[in-house]
N, C-alpha and C positions, 0 to 999 in steps of 0.2 A: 689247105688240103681238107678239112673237115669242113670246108662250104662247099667242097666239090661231091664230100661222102653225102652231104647232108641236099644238096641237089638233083644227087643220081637214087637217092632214096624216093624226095618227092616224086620225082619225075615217073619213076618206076610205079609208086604208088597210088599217080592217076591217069597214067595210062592205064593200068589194073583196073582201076572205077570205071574208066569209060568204056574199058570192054566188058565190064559187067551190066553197065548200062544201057549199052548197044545191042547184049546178047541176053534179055531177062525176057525172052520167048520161053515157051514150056513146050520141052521134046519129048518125047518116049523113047526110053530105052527098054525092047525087048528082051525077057529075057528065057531060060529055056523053058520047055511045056507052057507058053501058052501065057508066063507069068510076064508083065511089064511095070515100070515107074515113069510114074509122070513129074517132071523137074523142071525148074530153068533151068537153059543151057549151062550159065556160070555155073550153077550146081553142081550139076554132071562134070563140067569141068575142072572143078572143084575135088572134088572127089578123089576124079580118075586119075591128075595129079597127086592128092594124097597116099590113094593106095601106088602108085609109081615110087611116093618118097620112101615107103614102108618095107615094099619089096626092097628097092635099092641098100637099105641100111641090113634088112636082116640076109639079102647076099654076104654084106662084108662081116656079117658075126664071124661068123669059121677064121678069118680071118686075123680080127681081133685078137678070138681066144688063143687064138696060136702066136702071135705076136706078144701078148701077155705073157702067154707063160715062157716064154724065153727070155722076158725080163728078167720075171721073177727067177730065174735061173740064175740070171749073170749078173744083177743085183743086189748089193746085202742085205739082210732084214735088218739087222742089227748093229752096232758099233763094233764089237767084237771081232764077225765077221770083214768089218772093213779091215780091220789093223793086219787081217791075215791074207790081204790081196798085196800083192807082188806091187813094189812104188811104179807109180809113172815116170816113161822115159824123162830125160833131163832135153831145156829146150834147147835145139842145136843156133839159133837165133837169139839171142840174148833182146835185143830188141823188140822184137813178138813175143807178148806173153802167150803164155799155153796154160788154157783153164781147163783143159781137161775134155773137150769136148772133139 
């Protein structure tokens, strides 16, 4: 299995090179009033990819923070507070162990 991760990495990683290779033209991108940048394409595509990745993760903050704190709700901080949560059901399967999850 780890010659197939270690294959679909390579593979991945020069197709990347040769569309970098293929596309190291320089574009302008306009932008508003008149201002522009001048890039290789990979650049730009580069980029515009990055800020895609940036946006996409700080969508899911909100998210996050709310999944957090409902942890930290139903979570102990402490030992103390473990010994005062109510035991786990008993397993009705004696064969399947139950860790709790």
């Amino acid at each position: 299995m780890r010659i197939l991760v270690w294959a679909f990495r390579a593979f991945l990683f020069f197709t990347l090179f040769a569309f970098a290779l293929n596309n190291s033209h320089e574009v302008i991108v306009r932008w508003f009033f008149g201002q522009s940048w001048r890039a290789p394409l990979v650049i730009v595509v580069l980029v515009a990819f990055g800020f895609g990745c940036a946006l996409g993760v700080l969508a899911m903050v909100p998210a996050w923070w709310k999944h957090r704190r409902i942890a930290r709700r139903t979570v102990p901080e402490s030992a103390d507070d473990a010994a005062a949560l109510p035991p786990q059901p008993a397993v009705s399967n004696p064969t399947m162990p139950y860790d709790g999850i």
